[in-house]
MITI-618970 format. One line per 10 residues: their letters; for each residue x, y, z of C-alpha. Coordinates in steps of 0.1 Angstrom, whole numbers, plus 5000, padded with zeros to 4 digits. Layout:
% residues N
a) X,Y,Z | ...
This chain:
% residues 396
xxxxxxxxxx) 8846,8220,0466 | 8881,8226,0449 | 8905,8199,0438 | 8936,8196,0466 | 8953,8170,0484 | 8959,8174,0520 | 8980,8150,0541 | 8958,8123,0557 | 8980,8111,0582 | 9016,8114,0587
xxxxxxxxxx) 9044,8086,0595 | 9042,8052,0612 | 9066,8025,0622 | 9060,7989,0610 | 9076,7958,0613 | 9077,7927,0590 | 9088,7896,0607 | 9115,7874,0602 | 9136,7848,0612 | 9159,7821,0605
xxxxxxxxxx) 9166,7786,0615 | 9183,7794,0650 | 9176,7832,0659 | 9143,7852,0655 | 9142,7887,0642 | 9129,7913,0620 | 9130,7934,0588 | 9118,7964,0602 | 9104,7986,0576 | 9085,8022,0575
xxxxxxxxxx) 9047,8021,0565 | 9032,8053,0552 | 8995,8060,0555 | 8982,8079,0524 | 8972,8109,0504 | 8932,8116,0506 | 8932,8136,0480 | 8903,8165,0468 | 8897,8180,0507 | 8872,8208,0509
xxxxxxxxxx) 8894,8223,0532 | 8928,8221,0509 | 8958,8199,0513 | 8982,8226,0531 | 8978,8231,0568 | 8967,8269,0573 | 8990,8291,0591 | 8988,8284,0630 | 8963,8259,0622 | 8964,8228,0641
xxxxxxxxxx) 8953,8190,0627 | 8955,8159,0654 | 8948,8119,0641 | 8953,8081,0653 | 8965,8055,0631 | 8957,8021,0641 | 8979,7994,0623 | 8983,7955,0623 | 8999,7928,0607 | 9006,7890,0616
xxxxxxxxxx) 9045,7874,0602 | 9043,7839,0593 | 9054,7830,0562 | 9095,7822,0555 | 9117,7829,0531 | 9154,7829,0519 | 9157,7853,0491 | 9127,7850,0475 | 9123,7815,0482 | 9093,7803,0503
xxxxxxxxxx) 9102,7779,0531 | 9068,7763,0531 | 9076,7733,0550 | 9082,7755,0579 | 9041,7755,0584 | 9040,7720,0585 | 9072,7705,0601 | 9096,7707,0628 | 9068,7715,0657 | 9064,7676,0667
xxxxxxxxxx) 9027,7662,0664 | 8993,7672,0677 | 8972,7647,0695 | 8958,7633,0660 | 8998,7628,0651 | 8997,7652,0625 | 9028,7672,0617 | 9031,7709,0634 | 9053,7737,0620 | 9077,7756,0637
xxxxxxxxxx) 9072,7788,0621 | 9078,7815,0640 | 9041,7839,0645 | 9043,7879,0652 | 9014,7897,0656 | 9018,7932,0658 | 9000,7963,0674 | 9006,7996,0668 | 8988,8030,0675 | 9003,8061,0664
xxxxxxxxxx) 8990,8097,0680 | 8999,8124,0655 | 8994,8165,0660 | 9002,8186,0632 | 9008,8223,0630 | 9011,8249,0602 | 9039,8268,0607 | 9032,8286,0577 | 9007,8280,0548 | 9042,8261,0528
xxxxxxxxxx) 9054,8247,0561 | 9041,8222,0583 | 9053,8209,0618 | 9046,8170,0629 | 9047,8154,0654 | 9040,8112,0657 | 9035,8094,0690 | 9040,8052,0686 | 9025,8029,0714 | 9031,7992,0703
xxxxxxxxxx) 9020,7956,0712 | 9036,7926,0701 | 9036,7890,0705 | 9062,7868,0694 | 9050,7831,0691 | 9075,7800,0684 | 9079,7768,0690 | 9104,7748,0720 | 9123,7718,0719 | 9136,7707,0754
xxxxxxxxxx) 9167,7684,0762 | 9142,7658,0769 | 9129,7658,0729 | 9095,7671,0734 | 9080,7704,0716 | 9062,7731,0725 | 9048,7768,0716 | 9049,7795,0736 | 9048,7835,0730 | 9067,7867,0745
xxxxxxxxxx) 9057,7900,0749 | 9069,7936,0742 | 9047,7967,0746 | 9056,8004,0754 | 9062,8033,0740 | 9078,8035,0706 | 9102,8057,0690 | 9087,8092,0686 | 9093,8110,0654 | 9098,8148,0647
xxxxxxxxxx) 9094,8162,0611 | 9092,8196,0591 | 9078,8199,0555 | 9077,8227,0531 | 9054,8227,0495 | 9080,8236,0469 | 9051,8254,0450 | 9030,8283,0463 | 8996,8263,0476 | 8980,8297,0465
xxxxxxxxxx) 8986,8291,0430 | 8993,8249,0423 | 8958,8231,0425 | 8967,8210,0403 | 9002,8197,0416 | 9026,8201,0440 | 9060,8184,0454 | 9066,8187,0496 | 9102,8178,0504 | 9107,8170,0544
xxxxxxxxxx) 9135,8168,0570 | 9128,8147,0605 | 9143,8132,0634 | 9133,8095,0650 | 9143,8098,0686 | 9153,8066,0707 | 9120,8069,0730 | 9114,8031,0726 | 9131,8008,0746 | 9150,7979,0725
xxxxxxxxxx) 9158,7960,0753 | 9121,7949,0771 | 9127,7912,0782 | 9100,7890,0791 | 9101,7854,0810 | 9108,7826,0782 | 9108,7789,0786 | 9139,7774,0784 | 9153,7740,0768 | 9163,7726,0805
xxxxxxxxxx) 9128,7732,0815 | 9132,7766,0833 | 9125,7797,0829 | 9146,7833,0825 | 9140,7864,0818 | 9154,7872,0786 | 9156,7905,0763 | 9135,7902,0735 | 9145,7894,0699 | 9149,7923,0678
xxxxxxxxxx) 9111,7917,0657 | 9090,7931,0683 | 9113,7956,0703 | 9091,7988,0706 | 9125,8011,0695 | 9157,8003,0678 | 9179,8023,0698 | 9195,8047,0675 | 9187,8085,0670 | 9180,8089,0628
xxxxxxxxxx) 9174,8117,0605 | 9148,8109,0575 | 9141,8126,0538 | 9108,8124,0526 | 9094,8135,0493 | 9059,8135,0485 | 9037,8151,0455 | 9007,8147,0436 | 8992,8158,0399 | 8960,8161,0383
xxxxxxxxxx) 8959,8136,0357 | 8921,8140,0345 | 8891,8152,0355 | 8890,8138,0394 | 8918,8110,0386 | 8952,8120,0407 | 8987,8104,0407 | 9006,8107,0436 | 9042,8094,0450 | 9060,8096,0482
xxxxxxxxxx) 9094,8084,0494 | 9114,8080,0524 | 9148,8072,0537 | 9162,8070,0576 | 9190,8072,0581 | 9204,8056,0614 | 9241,8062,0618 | 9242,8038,0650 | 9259,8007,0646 | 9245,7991,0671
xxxxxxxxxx) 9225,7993,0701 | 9242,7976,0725 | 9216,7947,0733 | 9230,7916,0724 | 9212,7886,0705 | 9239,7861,0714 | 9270,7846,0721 | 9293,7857,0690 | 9296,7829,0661 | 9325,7807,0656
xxxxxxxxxx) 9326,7794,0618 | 9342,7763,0616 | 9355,7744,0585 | 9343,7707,0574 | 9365,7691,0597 | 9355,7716,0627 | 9388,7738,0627 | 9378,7770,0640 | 9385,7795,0615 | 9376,7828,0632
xxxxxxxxxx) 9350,7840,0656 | 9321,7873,0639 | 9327,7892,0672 | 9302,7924,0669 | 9277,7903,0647 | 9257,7892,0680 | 9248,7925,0687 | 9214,7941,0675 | 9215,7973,0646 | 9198,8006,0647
xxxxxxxxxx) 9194,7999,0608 | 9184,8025,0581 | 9151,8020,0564 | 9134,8037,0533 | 9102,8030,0516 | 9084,8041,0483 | 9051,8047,0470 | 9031,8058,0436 | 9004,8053,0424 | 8965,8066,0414
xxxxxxxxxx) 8933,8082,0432 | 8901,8094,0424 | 8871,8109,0443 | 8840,8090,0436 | 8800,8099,0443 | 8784,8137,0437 | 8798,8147,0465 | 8833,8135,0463 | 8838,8131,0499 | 8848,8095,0490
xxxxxxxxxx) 8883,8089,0476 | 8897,8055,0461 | 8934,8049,0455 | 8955,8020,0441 | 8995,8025,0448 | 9025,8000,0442 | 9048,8002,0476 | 9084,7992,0476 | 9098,7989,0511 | 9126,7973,0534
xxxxxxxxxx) 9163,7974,0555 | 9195,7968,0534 | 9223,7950,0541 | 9245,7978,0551 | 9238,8015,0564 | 9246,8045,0542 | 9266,8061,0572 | 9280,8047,0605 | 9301,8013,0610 | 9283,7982,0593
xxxxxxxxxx) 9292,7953,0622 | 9262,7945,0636 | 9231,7921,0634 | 9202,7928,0615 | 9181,7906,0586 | 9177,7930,0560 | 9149,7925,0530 | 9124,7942,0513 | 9085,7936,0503 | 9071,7948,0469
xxxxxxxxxx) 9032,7951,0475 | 9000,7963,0461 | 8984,7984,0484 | 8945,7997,0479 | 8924,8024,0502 | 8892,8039,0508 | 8889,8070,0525 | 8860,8091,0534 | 8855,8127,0551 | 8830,8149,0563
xxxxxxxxxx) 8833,8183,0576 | 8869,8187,0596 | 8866,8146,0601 | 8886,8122,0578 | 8890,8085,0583 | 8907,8057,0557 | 8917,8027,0554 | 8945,8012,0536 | 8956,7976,0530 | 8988,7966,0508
xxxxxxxxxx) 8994,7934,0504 | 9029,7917,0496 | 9035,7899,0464 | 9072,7902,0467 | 9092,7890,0495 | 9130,7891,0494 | 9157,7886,0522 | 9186,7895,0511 | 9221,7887,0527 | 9230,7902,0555
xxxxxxxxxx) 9266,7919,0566 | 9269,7890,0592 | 9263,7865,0564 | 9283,7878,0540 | 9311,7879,0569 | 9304,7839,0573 | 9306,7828,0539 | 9340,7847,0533 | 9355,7830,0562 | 9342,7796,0552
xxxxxxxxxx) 9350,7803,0515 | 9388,7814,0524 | 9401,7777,0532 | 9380,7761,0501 | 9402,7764,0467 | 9380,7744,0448 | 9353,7771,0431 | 9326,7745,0427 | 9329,7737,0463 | 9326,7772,0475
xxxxxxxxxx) 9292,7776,0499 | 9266,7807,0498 | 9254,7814,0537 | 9223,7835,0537 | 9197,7836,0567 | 9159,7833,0562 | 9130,7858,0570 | 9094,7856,0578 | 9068,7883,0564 | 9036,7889,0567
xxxxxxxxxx) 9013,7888,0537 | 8993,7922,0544 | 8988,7943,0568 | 8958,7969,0581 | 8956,8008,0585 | 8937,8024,0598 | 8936,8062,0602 | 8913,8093,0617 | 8921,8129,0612 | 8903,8157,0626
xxxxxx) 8914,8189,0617 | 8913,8216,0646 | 8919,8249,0633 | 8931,8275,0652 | 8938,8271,0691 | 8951,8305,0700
């Protein structure tokens, strides 16, 4: 057996959750599977070689936060009272799908050709209040296909000749395959029911067309012990996507004089996203055909996106987690399993705040009475992947 990475399986889309005290949403970030490093059968992807896998993930949203602040009271209050009369939450509960078909192909023995395939399923649960007082939960549903990504990578370093490290840089496209505007019939306040578009947390696309960066590499740090890293960026010049979330905000002062009206803020973004990894592996057993790995991730949306026009709704945030996996192979199968979990939660301000507090501030000319508007988010604490790759060789 010699000592090479090879790339488990490739790129999945993943969605954290959030909300805040009037609209739903979502920081949508990019989860990575990882590197199973030490593969008998090398980490590059032979010439005209072909390698095909499934990713399963799933995560469940729950817990809010504004900045970094939990909201715990919203587990507890705000969904009126069971029959006992104890206090219900009104958090708001996604639980999210995802399966990811991916085909792989070496163009070359440095360059390889991928190809990822997202179905999703998600439920959005929250809670009701009617005109009438009374509370209620219900849940919404959006499933489909999910936006398919394209994506080319080259080893910097000859394969031939670097055992021992190597760096891959990558270029890709994320199509808008996935619809962002699946409505479902929702309870209303007056006791009826419409057919509504979705909230932006569990659309299956986001409606733009983005290029992504990626940068991954590994070295041999002792004996079977690896480090390893891998980054990512998308970049989604869209503004926005058209569907809208609601009626545009008028901001008011403290004696309810309109002060202006965040036209373009009630419509969804096709936001950027970028993720990080690093961290440390090592095959275990005689046989090494076990590999254990232990990676800090840093993932998220930001506020604004690095190209395109920055007037449009999104919550943006980023998760800081500790992510551990187990992966085993045998012949041309490999399967893993990877779990980070989220020790860091952070929503930062959105454009659409920011755009609020500046109007509010602009009529306030004493500094200590100046306000801060930020939204909250929910995030999940973990979330579970899954992943099978079976290498086919050559087809023709």
């Amino acid at each position: 057996m010699n000592n090479k990475f090879y790339i488990l399986v490739l790129i999945v889309l993943v969605s954290l959750a959030c909300m805040d005290a009037r609209a739903q949403g979502c920081v949508a970030v990019r989860q990575m599977g990882g590197l199973n490093p030490l593969s008998s059968n090398g980490y590059t992807l032979p010439k005209n070689e072909f390698q095909v896998g499934l990713n399963y993930r799933y995560f469940h949203s729950w817990r809010h936060f504004v900045g970094t602040e939990e909201q715990k009271e919203r587990q507890t209050t705000g969904g009126g009272h069971d029959a006992n009369g104890k206090e219900r939450g009104n958090a708001v509960n996604i639980y999210s799908h995802a399966v990811d078909i991916n085909v792989s192909y070496g163009l070359s023995d440095r360059i390889q050709l991928n190809l990822a395939i997202p179905y999703v399923h998600n439920e959005r649960s929250q809670v009701l209040r009617t005109t009438a007082g009374d509370t209620s939960r219900y849940s919404v549903y959006a499933k489909g296909l999910g936006d398919i990504r394209l994506s080319a990578s080259y080893w910097v370093l000859d394969p031939a000749h670097a055992d021992k490290g190597n760096l891959s840089i990558g270029l890709g496209v994320k199509l808008n395959t996935g619809s962002h505007s699946v409505k479902d019939d929702a309870p209303q306040a007056d006791g009826t029911t419409q057919r509504v578009v979705m909230d932006q947390a569990i659309q299956p696309g986001d409606g733009g067309v983005g290029i992504s960066v990626e940068l991954q590499g590994f070295r041999q740090l002792y004996g079977r012990i690896y480090g390893f890293a891998n980054g990512y960026y998308l970049f989604n010049p869209r503004e926005t996507n058209g569907t809208f979330k609601s009626a545009p905000t008028v901001v008011k002062d403290a004696n309810g004089n309109t002060l202006g009206t965040l036209t373009g803020y009630n419509e969804y973004a096709s936001p950027d996203q970028y993720f990080a990894r690093a961290g440390f592996m090592a095959a275990v057993g005689k046989t090494r055909n076990v590999t254990l790995s232990l990676a800090g991730r840093w993932e998220g949306i930001p506020a604004y996106d690095a190209f395109g026009g920055q007037v449009a709704y999104r919550r943006p945030g980023y998760v800081v987690a500790v992510e551990s996996g187990v992966s085993y192979r045998t012949g041309k199968h490999s399967i893993a399993l990877f779990v980070p979990y989220n020790f860091i939660k952070n929503r930062i301000k959105s454009a659409a705040d920011i755009a609020r507090q500046n109007l509010q501030n602009s009529v306030i000319t004493n500094e200590s009475e100046k306000v801060s508007v930020q939204g909250d988010a929910a995030f999940a604490d973990y979330s579970i992947n899954i992943n099978y790759a079976f290498r086919l060789g050559q087809l023709f």
